[in-house]
C-alpha positions as CSV (number, residue, x, y, z in Angstrom):
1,X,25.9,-5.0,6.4
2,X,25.9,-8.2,4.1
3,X,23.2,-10.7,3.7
4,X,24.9,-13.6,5.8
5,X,24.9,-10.9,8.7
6,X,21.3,-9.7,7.8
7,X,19.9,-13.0,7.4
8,X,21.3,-14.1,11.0
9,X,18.9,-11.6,12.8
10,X,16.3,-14.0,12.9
11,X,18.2,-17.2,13.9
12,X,19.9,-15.1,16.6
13,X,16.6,-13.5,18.0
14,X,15.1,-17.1,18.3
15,X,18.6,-18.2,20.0
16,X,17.8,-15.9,22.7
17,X,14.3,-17.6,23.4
18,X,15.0,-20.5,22.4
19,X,19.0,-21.5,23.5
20,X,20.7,-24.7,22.3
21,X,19.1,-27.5,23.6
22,X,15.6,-25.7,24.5
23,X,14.3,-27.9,21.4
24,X,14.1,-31.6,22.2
25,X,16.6,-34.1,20.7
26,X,14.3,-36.9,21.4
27,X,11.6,-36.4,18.8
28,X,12.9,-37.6,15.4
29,X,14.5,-35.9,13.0
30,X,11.7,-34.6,10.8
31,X,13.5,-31.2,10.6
32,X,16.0,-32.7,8.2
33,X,13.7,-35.1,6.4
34,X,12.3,-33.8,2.7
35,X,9.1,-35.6,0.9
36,X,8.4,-35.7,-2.7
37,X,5.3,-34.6,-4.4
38,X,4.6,-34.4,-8.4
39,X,8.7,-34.9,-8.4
40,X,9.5,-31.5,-5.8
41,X,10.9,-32.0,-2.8
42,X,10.5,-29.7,-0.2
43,X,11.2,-29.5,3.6
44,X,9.4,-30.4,7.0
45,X,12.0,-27.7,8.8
46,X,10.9,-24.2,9.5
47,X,14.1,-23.3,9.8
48,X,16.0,-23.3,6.4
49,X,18.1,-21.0,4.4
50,X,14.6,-20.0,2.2
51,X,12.5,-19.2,5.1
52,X,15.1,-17.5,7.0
53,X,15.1,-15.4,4.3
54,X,11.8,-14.6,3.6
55,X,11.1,-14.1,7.6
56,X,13.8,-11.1,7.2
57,X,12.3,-10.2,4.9
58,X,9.2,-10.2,6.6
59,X,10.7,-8.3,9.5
60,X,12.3,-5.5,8.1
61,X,8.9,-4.9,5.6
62,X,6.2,-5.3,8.3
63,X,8.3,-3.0,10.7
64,X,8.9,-0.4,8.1
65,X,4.6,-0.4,8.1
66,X,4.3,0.0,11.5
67,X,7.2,2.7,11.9
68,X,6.0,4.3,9.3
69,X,2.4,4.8,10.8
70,X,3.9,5.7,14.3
71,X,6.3,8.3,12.8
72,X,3.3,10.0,10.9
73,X,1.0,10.2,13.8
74,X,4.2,11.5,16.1
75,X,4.4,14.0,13.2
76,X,1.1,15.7,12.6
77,X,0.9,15.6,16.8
78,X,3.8,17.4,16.5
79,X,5.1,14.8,19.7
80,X,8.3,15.1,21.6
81,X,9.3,11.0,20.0
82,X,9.1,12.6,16.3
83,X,12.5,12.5,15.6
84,X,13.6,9.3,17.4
85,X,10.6,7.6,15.5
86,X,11.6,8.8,12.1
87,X,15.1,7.8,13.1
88,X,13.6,4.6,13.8
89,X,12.2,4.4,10.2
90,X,15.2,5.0,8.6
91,X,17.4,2.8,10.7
92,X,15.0,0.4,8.9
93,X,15.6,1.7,6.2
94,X,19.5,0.9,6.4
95,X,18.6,-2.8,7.1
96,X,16.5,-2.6,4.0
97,X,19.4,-1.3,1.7
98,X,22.2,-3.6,3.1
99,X,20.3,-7.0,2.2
100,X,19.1,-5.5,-1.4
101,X,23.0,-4.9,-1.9
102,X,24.6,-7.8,-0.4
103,X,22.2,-9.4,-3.2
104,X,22.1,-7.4,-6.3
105,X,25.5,-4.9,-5.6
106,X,26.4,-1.9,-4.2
107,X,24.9,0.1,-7.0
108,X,21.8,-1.1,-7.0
109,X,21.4,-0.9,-3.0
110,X,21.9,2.8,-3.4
111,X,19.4,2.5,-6.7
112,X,17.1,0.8,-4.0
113,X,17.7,3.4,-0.7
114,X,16.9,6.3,-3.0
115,X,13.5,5.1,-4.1
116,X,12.5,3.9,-0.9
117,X,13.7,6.9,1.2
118,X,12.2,9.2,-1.6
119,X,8.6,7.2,-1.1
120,X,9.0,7.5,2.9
121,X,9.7,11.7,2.3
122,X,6.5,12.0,0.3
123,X,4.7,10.5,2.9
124,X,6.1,13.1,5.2
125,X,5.1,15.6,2.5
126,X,1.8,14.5,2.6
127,X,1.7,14.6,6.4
128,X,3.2,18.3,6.4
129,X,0.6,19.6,4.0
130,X,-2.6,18.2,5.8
131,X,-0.8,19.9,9.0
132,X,-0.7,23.4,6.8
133,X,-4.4,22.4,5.2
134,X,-2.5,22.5,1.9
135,X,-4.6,20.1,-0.6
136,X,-2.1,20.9,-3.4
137,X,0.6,19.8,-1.5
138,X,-1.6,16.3,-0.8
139,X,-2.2,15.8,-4.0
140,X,1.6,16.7,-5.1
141,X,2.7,14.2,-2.5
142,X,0.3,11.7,-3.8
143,X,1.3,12.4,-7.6
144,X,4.6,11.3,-6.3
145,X,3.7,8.3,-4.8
146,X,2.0,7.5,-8.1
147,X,5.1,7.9,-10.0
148,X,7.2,6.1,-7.2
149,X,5.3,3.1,-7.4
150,X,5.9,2.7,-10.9
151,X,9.8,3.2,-11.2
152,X,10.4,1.1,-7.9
153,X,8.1,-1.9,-9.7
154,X,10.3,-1.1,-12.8
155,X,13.0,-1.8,-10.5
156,X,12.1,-5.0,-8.6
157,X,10.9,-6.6,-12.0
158,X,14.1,-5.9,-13.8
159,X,16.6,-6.4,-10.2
160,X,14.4,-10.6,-10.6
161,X,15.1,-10.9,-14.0
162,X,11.2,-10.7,-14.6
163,X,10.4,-13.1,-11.7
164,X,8.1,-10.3,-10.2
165,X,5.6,-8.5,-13.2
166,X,5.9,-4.6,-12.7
167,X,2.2,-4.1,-13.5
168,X,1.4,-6.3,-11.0
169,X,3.7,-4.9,-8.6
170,X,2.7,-1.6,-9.3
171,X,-0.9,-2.3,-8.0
172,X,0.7,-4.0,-4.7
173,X,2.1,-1.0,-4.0
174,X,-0.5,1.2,-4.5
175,X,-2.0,-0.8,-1.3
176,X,0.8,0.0,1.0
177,X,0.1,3.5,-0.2
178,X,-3.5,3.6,0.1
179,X,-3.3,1.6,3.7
180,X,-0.9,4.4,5.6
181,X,-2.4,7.1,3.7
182,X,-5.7,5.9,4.4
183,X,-4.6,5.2,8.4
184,X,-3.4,8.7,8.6
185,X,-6.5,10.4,7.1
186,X,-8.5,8.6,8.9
187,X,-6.2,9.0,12.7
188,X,-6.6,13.2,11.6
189,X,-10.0,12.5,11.1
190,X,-10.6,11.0,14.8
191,X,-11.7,8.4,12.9
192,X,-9.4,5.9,15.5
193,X,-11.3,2.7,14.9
194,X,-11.5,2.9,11.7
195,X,-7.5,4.0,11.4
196,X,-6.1,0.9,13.5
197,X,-7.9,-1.2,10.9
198,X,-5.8,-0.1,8.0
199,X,-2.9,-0.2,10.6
200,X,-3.2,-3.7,11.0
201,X,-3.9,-4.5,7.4
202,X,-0.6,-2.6,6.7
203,X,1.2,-4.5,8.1
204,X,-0.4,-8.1,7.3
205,X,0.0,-6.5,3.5
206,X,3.7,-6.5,4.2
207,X,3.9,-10.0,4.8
208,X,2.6,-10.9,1.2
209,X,5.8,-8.7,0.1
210,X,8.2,-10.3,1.8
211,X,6.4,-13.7,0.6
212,X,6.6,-13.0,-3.2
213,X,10.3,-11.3,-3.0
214,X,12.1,-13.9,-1.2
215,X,10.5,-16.7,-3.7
216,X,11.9,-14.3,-6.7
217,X,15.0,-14.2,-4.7
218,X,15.4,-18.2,-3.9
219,X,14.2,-18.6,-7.5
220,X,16.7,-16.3,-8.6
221,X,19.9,-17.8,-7.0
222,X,18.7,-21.3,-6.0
223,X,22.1,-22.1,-5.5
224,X,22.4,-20.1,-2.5
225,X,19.7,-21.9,-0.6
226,X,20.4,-25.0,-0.6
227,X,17.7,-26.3,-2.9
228,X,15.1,-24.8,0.4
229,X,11.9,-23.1,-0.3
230,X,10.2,-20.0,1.1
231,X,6.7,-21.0,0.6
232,X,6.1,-24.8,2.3
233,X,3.5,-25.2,4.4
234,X,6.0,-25.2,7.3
235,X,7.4,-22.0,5.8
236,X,4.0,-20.8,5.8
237,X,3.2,-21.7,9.8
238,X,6.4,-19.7,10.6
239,X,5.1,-16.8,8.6
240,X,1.9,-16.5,10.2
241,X,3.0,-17.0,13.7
242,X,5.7,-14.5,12.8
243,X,3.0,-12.2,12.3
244,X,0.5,-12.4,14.7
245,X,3.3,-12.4,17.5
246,X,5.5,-9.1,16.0
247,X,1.7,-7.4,15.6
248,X,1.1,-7.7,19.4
249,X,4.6,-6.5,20.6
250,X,3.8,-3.6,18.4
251,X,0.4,-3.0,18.9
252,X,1.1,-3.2,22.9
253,X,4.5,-0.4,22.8
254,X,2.0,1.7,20.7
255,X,-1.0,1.5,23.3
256,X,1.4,1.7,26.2
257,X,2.5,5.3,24.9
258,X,-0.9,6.2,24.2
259,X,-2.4,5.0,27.3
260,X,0.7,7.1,29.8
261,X,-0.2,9.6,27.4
262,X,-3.9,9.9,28.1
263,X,-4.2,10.2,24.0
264,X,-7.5,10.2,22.3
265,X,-7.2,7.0,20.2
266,X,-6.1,5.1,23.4
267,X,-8.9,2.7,23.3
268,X,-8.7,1.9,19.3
269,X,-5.3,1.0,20.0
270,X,-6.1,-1.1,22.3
271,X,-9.1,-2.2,20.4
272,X,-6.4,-3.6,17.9
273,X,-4.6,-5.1,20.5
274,X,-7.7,-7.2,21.9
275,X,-8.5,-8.0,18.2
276,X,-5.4,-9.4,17.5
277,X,-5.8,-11.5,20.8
278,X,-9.2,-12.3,19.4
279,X,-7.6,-13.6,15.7
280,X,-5.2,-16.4,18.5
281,X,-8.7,-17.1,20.6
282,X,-10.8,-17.5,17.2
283,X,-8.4,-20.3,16.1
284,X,-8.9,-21.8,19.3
285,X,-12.8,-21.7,19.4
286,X,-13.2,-22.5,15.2
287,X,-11.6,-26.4,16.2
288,X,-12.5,-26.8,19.9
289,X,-15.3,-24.2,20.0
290,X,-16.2,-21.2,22.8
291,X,-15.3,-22.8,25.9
292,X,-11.2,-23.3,24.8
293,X,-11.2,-20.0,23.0
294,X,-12.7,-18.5,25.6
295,X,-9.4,-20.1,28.2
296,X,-7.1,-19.4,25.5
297,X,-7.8,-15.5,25.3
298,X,-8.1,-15.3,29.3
299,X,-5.2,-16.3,29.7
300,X,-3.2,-14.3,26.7
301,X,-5.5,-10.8,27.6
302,X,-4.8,-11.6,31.9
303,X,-1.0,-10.8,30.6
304,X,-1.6,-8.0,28.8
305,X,-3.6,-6.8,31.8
306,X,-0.9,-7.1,33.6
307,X,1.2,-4.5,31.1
308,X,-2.2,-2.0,31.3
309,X,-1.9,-2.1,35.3
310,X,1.9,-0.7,34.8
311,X,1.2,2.0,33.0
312,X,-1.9,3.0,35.4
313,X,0.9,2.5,38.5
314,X,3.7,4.6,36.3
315,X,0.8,7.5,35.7
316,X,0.0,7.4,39.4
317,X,3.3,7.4,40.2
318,X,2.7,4.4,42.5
319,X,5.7,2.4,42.4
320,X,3.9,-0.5,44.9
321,X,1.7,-0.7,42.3
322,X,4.3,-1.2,39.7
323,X,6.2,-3.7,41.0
324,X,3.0,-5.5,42.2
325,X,2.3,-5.7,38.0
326,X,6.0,-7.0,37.5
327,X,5.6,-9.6,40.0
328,X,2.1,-10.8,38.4
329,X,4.3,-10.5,35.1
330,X,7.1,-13.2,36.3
331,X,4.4,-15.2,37.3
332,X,2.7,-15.5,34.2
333,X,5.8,-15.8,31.9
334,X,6.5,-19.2,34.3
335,X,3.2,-20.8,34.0
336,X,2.7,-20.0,30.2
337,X,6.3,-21.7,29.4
338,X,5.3,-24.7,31.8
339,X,2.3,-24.9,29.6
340,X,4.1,-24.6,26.2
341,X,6.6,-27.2,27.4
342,X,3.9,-30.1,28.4
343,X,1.9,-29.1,25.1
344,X,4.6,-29.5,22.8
345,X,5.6,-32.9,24.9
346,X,9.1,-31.0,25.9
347,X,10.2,-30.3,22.8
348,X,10.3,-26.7,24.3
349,X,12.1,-26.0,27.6
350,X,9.9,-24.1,30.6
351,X,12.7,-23.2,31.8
352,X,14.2,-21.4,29.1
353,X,10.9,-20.6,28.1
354,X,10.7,-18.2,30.9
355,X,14.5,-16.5,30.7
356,X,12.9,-15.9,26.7
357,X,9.6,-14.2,27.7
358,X,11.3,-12.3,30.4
359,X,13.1,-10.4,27.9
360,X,9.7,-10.0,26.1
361,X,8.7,-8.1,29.3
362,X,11.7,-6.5,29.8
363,X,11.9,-4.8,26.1
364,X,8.3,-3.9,26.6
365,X,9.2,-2.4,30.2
366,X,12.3,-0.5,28.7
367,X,11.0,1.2,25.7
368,X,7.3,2.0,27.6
369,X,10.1,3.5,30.9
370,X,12.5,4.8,28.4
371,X,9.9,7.1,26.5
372,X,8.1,7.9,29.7
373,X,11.6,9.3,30.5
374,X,11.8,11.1,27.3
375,X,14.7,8.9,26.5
376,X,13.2,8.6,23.4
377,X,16.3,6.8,21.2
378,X,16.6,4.4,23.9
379,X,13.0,4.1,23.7
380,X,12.8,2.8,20.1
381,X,15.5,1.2,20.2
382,X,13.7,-1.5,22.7
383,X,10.4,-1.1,20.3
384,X,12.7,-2.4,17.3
385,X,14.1,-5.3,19.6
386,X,10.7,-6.6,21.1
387,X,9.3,-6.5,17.4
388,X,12.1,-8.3,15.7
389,X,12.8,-10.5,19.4
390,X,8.8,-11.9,18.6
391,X,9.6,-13.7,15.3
392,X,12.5,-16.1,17.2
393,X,9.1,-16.9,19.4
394,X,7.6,-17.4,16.0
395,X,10.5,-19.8,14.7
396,X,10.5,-21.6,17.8
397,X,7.4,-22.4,18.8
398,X,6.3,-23.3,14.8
399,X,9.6,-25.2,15.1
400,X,8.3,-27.1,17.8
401,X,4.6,-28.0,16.2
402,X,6.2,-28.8,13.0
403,X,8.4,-31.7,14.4
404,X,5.3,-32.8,17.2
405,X,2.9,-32.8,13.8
406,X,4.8,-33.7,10.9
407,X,2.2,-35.1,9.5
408,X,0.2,-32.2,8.8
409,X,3.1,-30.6,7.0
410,X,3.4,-33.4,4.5
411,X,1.3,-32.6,2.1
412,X,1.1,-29.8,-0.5
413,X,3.4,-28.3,-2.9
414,X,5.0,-24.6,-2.4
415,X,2.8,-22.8,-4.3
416,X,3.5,-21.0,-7.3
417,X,5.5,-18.1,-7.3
418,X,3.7,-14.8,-7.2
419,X,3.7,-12.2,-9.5
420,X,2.6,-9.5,-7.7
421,X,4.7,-10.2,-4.4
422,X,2.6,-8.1,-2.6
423,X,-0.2,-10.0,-2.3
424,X,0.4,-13.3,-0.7
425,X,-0.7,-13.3,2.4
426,X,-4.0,-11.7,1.7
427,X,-4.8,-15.2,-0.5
428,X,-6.1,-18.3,0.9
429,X,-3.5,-20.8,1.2
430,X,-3.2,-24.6,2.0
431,X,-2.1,-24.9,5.1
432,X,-4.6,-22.3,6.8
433,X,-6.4,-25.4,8.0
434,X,-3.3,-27.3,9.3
435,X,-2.3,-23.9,11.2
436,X,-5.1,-23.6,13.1
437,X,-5.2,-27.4,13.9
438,X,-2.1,-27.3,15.6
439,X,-1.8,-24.0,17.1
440,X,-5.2,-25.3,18.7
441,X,-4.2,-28.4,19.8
442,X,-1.3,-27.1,21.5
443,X,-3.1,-24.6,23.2
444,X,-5.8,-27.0,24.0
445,X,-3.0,-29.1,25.7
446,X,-1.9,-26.4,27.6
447,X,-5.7,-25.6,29.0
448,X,-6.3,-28.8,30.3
449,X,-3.0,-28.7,32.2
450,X,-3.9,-25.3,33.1
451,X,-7.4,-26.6,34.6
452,X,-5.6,-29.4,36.1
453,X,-3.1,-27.9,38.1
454,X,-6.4,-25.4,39.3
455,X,-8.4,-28.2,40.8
456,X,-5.2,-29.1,42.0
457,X,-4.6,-25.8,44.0
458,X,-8.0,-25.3,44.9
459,X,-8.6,-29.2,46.6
């Protein structure tokens, strides 16, 4: 794989929610415009060579987090999906190793797939000894980890010419470490709630990676990037939406297997899932308060409702009662894009809006029918799809509020590059405020349509 091929993943998976012409031609130009600020320019586009890069980047390091987590659990349960989840993992891994290469050489993406594969075998180490109550064999696997951490910051600081500090890295790393260890532990613990915190923060963590390695990256070969950023506000607004949208198409696979599977930590999963429908709904309710946060995560927790009701059918093997959740699933897909098109003033399409969420439903249909199956390669195969299928959502809707509130976007430098780049996301950063403006106000738009077209119906 080369980086032109890796780097197209995410402009492809946003092609298929959002086709040609699905963003409106009628709004300005602001995605091409640049503004100057201390003597930088930088982009109102969230859609540039930069932040393409980083939300690969993003993708393949968030879902290496999440696989990892589900392979470990699969693994000390000793469940049927093991293998297909660690296959999973190191299919990510492959994706991993072909950008590092296509960047730095062949050479160094083998340099690169040896570390990281070594790292992802200690964690099964780790997993194997708790399963044989072996504490030296914990501690060995955590001894090794140490020492990992260290060569692969070695590695990163020299691969950026000193662009990313190794001490610095070295203590980002030991995060990701301590999260997943800490999230197993504390899953063989029965300690779920407490687990599916560290599951989330995981994966957040791996945001902050991908943050500080494409702006080494972009830094590095500025050439290459046309003269884009990764770090913009705009940049920044993908990012987040990135995150919060791949998190819930993960988060809802997971509690779908656990839920057909009557496991134990059903209801923390799904206890991540509400609060990550809770982190949209608090956006809503910090700007417009209770009442609009309060629409806004009826509306967003009545769908996934909708996805609980299958599962109930598929257990009771009551296929009215499947298709009856379907249905109430192509309705809602409709009405949300009808609502998404009127609050971004048509600058997204309802109508293709609704073929794009379909196949949201339809990955998370597949993999949740596949593994119920025990068609378990099929089965991930549709979990890696819906995760990396929710960050085109991510580009095209922040697409969309970038160009209907330029504006907010103007102002601001990209900030300076991280030295840890493993940190990022866990910061503060400017446009925080400006996110949850206008992921409010378009929301808020869509609520009072919503409320509209209700009185309508019901006069």
């Amino acid at each position: 794989m080369n980086w032109k091929r890796s780097l197209a993943i995410v402009p492809l998976s946003a092609a298929l929610l959002f086709p040609a012409g699905v963003l409106g031609a009628d709004h300005g130009d602001h995605g091409e415009e640049g503004n100057e600020d201390n003597g930088h320019e930088y982009e109102l586009n969230v859609s540039t060579p930069a932040s393409d890069l980083r939300a690969t980047l993003d993708m393949y390091l968030s879902e290496h987090a999440f696989l990892a987590v589900v392979a470990m659990q699969k693994g000390i349960d000793g469940s049927e999906d093991f293998e297909a989840a660690a296959s999973s993992l190191a299919n990510n891994t492959d994706d991993l190793t072909g950008a590092i290469a296509s960047v730095y050489g062949d050479e160094a993406g083998e340099q690169f797939r040896g570390m990281w594969e070594d790292h992802i075998g200690f964690f099964v180490n780790y997993v194997t000894a708790t399963a044989e109550d072996d504490e030296e064999g914990r501690e060995a696997a955590l001894e090794a980890l140490d020492n990992y951490r260290t060569d692969f910051s070695e590695f990163l600081e020299t691969a950026t010419d000193e662009r990313l500090e190794a001490g610095a890295l070295a203590e980002g790393l030991q995060m990701h470490v301590d999260q997943l260890v800490w999230a197993f532990d504390q899953y063989n613990d029965g300690e779920f709630e407490s687990a599916y915190d560290n599951v989330r923060e995981g994966i957040h963590h791996m945001f902050g990676v991908g943050k500080g390695l494409s702006t080494a990256i972009v830094d590095q070969f500025s050439d290459d990037f046309d003269g884009s950023h990764p770090d913009t506000p705009a940049a920044d607004l993908r990012a987040d939406l990135n995150h919060l949208l791949s998190e819930h198409a993960a988060l809802a696979t997971l509690a779908m297997q656990k839920g057909i599977d009557g496991a134990e930590d059903f209801n923390a999963t799904a206890g991540a899932l509400n609060q990550n429908t809770e982190d949209l709904s608090g956006a809503i309710a910090s700007v417009y308060g209770d009442d609009a946060g309060e629409a806004f995560q009826d509306q967003w927790t009545e769908h996934i409702d909708f996805f609980v009701n299958y599962v109930v059918a598929t257990a009771e093997e009551d296929e009215m009662g499947q298709q009856e959740a379907l249905d109430n699933l192509d309705g809602y897909r409709v009405s949300f894009a009808e609502f998404l098109e009127t609050a971004t003033e048509e600058r997204l399409d309802a109508t293709e809006l609704a073929d794009g969420l379909q196949m949201h439903v339809d990955q998370l249909v597949g993999a949740f029918d596949s593994y119920v199956e025990g068609d378990y390669e099929v089965a991930y195969e549709n979990i890696r799809e819906a995760y990396a299928h929710m960050f085109g959502v991510g580009e095209g809707l922040s697409g969309a509020i970038v160009d209907q509130f330029p504006e907010n976007f103007e102002s601001g430098m990209p900030t300076e590059m991280p030295k840890t780049g493993l940190g990022g996301m866990s910061e503060t950063n400017q446009s925080s405020t400006w996110i949850l403006y206008t992921v409010a106000s378009l929301f808020l738009a869509s609520f009072i349509v919503m409320i509209a077209r209700r009185k309508v119906v019901t006069q």
